[in-house]
C-alpha positions as CSV (number, residue, x, y, z in Angstrom):
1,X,-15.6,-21.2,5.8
2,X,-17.8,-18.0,6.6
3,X,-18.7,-15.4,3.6
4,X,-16.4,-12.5,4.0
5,X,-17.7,-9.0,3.5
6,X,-15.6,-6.7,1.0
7,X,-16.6,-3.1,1.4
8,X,-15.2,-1.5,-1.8
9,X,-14.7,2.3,-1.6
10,X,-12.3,5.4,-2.6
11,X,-10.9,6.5,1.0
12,X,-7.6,8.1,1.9
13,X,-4.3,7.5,0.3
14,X,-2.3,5.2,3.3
15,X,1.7,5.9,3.8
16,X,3.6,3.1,4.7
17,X,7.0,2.3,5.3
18,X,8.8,1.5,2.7
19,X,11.1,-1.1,5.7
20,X,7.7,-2.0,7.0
21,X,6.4,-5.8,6.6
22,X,4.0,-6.2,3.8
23,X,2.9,-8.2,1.1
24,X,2.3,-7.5,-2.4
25,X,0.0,-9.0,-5.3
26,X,-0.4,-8.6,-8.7
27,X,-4.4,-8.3,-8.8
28,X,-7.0,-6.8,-6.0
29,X,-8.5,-10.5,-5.7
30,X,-4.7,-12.2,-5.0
31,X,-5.1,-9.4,-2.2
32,X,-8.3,-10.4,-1.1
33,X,-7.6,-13.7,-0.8
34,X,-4.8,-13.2,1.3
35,X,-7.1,-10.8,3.3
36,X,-9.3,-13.6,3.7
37,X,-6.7,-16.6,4.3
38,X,-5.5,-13.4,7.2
39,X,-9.0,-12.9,8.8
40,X,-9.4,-16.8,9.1
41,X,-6.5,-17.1,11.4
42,X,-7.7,-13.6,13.2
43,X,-11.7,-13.0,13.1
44,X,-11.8,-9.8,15.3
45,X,-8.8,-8.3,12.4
46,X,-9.8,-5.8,9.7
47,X,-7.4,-5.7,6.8
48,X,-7.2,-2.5,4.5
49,X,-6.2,-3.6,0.7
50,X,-4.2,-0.4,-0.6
51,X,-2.9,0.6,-4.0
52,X,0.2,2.0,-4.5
53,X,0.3,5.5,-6.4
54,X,3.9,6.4,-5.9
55,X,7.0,6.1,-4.0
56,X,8.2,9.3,-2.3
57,X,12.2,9.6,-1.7
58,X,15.2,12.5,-1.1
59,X,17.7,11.8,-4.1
60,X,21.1,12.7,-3.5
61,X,24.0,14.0,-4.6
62,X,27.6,11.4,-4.5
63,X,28.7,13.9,-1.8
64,X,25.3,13.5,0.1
65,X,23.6,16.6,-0.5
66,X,19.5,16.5,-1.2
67,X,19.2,17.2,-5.4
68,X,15.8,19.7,-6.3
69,X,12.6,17.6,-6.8
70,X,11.5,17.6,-9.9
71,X,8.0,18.3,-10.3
72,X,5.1,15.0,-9.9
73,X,2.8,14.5,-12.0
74,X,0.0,15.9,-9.8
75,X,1.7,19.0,-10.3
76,X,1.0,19.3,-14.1
């Protein structure tokens, strides 16, 4: 099997889907194995390993109405 190149580097934070198709691993190299194991079946591919920071939702009320956001803790 070929060497495969891992660029390590702080970009952008990615949104995704929370319905969209993903995997998940415990540890950055369970990720970049699967990346690997991926770009095997699909050479020309470029896979992005991202962490998750948070999970951004509306909470609402029982009768459906959008409750206040309380504050992140980015905004402390």
């Amino acid at each position: 099997m070929s060497q495969i190149d891992v660029h390590p580097f702080k970009g952008a934070y990615l949104i995704h889907k929370s319905t969209a198709p993903r995997a998940r691993h415990d540890s950055f190299s369970a990720a970049e194995a699967e990346a690997g194991r991926l770009l095997a079946a699909d050479p020309s591919a470029t896979f992005i390993i991202s962490r998750e920071e948070a999970r951004v939702q509306i909470r609402r009320s029982a009768s459906g109405v959008p409750l206040t956001r309380k504050g992140s803790r980015h905004d402390r």
